[in-house]
C-alpha positions in Angstrom: 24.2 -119.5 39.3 20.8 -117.8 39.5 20.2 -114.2 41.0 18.5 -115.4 44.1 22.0 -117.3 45.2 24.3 -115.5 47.5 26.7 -116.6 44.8 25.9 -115.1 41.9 28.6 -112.0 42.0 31.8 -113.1 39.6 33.7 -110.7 41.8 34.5 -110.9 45.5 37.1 -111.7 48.0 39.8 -114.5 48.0 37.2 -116.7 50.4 34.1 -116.0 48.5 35.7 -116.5 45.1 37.4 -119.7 46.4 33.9 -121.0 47.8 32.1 -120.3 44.6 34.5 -121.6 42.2 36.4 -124.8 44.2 35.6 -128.2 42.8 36.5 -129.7 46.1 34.0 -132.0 48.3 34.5 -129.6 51.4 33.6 -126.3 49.0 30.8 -127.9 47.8 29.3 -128.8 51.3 29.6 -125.5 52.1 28.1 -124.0 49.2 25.2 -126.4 49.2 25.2 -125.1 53.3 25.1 -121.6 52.7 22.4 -121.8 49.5 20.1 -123.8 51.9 20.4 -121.5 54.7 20.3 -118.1 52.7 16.9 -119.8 51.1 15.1 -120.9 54.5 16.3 -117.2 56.6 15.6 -114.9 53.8 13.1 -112.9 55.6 15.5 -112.4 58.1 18.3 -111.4 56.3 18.9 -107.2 55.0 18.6 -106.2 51.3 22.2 -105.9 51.4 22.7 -109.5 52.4 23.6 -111.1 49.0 25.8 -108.1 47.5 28.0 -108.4 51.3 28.5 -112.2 51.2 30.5 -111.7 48.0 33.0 -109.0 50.0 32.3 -110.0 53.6 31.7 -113.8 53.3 32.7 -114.8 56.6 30.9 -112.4 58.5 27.5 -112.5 56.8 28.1 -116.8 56.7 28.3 -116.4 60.8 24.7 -114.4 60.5 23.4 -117.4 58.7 24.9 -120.1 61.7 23.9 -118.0 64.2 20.1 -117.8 62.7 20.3 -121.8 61.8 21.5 -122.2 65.8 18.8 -120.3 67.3 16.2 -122.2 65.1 17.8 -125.5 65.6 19.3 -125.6 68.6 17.5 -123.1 71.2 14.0 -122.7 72.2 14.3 -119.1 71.4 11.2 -118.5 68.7 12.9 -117.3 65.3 9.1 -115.6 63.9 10.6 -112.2 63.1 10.2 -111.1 59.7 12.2 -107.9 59.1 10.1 -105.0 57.9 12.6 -102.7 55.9 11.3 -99.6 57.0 13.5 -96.2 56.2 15.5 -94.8 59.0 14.7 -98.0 61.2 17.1 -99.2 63.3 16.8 -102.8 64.4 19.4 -105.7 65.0 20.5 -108.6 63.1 18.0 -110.6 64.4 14.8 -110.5 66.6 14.4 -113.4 68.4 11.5 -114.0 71.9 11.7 -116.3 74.7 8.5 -116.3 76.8 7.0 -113.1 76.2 10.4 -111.4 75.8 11.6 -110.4 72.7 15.5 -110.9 72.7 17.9 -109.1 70.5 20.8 -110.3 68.3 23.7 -108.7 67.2 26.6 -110.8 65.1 29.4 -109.9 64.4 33.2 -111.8 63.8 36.4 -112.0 64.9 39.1 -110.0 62.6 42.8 -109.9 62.3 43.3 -106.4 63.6 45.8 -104.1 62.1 48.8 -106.1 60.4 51.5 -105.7 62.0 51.1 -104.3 65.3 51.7 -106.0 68.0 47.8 -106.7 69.1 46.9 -108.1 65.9 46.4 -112.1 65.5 49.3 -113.0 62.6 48.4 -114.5 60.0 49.5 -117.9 59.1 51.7 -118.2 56.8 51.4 -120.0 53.7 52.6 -123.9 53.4 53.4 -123.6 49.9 55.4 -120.7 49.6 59.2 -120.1 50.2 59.7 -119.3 53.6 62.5 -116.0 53.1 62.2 -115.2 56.6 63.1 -118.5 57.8 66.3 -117.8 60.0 64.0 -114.8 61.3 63.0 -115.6 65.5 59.8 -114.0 64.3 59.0 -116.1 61.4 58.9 -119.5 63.7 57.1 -118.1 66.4 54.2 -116.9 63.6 54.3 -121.1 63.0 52.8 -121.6 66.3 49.3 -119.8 65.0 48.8 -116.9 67.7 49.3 -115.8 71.2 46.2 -115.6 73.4 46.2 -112.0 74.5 45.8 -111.6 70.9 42.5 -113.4 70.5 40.9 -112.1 73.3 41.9 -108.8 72.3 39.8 -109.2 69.1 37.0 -110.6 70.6 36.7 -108.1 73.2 36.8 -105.4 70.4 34.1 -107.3 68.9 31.7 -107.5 71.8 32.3 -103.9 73.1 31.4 -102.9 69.5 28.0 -104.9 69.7 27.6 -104.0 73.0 27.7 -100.3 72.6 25.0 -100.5 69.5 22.4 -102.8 72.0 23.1 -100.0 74.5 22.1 -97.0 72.3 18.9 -99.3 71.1 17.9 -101.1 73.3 19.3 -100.9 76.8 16.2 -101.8 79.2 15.7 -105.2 76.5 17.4 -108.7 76.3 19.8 -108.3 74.4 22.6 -111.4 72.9 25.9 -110.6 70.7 27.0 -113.1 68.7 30.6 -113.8 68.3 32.3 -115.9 65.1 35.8 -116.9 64.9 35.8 -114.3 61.6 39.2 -114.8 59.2 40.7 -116.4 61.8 41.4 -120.0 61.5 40.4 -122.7 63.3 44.0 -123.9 64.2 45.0 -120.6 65.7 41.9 -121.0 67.8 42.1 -124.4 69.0 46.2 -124.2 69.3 44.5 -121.8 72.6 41.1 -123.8 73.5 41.6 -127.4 75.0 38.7 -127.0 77.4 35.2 -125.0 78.3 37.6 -122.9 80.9 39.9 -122.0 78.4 36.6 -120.3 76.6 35.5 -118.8 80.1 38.7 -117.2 80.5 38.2 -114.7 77.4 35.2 -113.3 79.4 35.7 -114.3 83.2 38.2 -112.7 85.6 40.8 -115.9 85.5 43.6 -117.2 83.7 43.5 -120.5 81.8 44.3 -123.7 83.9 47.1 -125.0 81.4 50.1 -125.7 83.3 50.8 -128.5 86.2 52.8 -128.7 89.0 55.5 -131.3 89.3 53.5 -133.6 91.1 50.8 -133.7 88.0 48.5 -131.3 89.9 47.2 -128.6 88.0 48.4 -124.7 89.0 45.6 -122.6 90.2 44.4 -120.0 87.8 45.1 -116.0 89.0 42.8 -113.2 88.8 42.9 -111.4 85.3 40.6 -108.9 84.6 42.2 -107.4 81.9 44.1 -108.0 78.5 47.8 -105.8 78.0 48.1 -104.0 75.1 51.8 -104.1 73.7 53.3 -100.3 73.0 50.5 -98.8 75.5 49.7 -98.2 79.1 46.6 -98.9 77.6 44.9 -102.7 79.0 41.7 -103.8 78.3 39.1 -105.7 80.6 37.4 -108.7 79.5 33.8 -108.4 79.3 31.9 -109.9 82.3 35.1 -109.5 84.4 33.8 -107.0 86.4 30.5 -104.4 87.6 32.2 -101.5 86.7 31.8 -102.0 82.9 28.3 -101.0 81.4 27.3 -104.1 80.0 24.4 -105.3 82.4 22.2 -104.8 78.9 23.4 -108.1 77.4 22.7 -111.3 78.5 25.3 -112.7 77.2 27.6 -114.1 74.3 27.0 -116.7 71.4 29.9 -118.0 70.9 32.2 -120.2 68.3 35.8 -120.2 66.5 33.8 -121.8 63.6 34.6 -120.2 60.5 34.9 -120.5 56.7 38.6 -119.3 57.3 40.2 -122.4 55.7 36.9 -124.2 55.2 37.1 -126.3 58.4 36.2 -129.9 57.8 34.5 -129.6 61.2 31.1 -128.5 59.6 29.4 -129.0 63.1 29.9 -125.9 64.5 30.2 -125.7 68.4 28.1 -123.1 69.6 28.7 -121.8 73.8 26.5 -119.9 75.9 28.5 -117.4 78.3 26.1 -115.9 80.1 26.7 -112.7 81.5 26.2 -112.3 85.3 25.8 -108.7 86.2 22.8 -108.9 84.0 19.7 -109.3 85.3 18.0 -111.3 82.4 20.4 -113.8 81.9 19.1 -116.2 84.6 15.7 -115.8 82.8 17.0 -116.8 79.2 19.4 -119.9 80.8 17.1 -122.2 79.9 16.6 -121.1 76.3 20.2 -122.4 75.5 20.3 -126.4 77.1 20.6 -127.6 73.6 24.2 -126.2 73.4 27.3 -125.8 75.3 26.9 -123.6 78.2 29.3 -121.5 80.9 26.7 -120.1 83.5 27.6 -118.7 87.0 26.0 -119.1 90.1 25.7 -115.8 91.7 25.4 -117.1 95.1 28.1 -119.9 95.1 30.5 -117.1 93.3 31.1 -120.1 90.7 31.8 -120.7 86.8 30.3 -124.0 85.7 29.7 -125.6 82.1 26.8 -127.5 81.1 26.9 -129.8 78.5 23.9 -129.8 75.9 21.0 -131.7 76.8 20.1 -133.9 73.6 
């Protein structure tokens, strides 16, 4: 492979190694998808771009979607060339709407730490002999992961971005971008059936899963905030309340998509959960009809989704 393909490392992780060197149809979509993309956002991407992808492919594959769904799918502009100035500090991507300019930060979704109790498990493996199979623990692991657990990981992921926007741009526009990571997709969907079920990981209210008797659904209850197993500790979901400082972003990019498993779902779905504490988020609505979208009306005190307009 030549030098100018993020594939030209021998060496890397399990993922990259497996997307460079499968002779599978679905590897070979996503190769020819990543080449095309790393070619057409170069002068967007850091120096360090290519010798990352080969340690960090999933997270340096969501810069590239996120990039490709701004461009594609927005009416943000995507003009920014990056300048790689010493000492500069500037976000993943530049981005304007009008004449704002709009900051991006990406980042993904990780496991946590194995084996504490906060952590998403990790699936276990189909082919391999199951020792653990008269273990309680070993079937629940089958079902993929508990919810608390994902939106404990993505609310470490956004507070993270969050902070760096504050520090560098607080009185901007400011977007994080969040990727479904190592995760896989059927842990994430196992937990997503609907457009509330992806408000509730950044809104004040339980998922609407469960019906009554008569086939009527049970009203959602106010949740603010996440437990944390072996701690006191809890932890509040991002636009759940005022109190938090995060009137500096606008609001969240966000997907499950992956390269965790190589989803045959190549399409990924892309929300908009706008943020409504922040001033600038009613402004930049419009940027995002072209995808999925969870806005609130301030006045009405209500969540709503809008489907893209095509």
């Amino acid at each position: 492979m030549c030098v100018n393909s993020p594939f030209c490392s021998p060496s890397g992780s399990d993922t990259y190694l497996f997307l460079r060197n499968d002779d599978s149809a679905i590897a070979a979509k996503y190769r020819q998808r990543i080449e095309t993309w790393y070619k057409g956002y170069a002068s967007l991407l850091d120096k360090q771009f290519r010798d990352e992808f080969c340690k960090q492919p999933e997270r340096r594959y969501w810069e590239l979607v996120v990039a490709d769904t701004i461009e594609t799918k927005t009416d943000l502009k995507l003009d920014w060339t990056r300048k790689q100035l010493k000492q500069a500090p500037t976000p993943d991507i530049i981005t304007s709407y009008g004449n704002h300019c709009v900051w991006v930060e990406a980042t993904t979704t990780g496991h946590g730490i194995p084996g504490n109790p906060n952590s998403v498990p990790s699936l276990p493996d189909p082919d391999s002999p199951d020792e653990d199979s008269d273990d309680d623990d070993g079937e629940s692991r089958l079902s993929g992961s508990d919810r608390r657990e994902l939106g404990l990981r993505i609310q470490n992921s956004f507070v993270e971005k969050a902070r760096k926007l504050c520090a560098l741009n607080a009185s901007g526009f400011n977007i994080v971008a969040i990727g479904g990571g190592t995760i896989s997709s059927a842990q994430w969907h196992n937990n997503i059936l609907n457009w509330r079920d992806v408000a509730s990981f950044f809104y004040p209210f339980s998922p609407q899963h469960l019906i009554n008797l008569d086939g009527s659904p049970v009203s959602s209850i106010r949740e603010l905030e996440l437990e944390k197993i072996g701690t006191t500790e809890t932890v509040m979901k991002a636009f759940a309340s005022r109190q938090l400082p995060h009137e500096h972003v606008a609001g969240v990019l966000f997907s499950t998509h992956g390269i965790a498993g190589l989803s045959s779902l190549m399409k990924p779905a892309v929300w908009w959960v706008e943020n409504p504490y922040c001033p600038n988020s009613l402004l930049l609505r419009p940027a995002f009809a072209g995808i999925n979208r969870i806005i609130v009306h301030a006045e009405r005190r209500k969540i709503e989704y809008l489907p893209p307009i095509t």
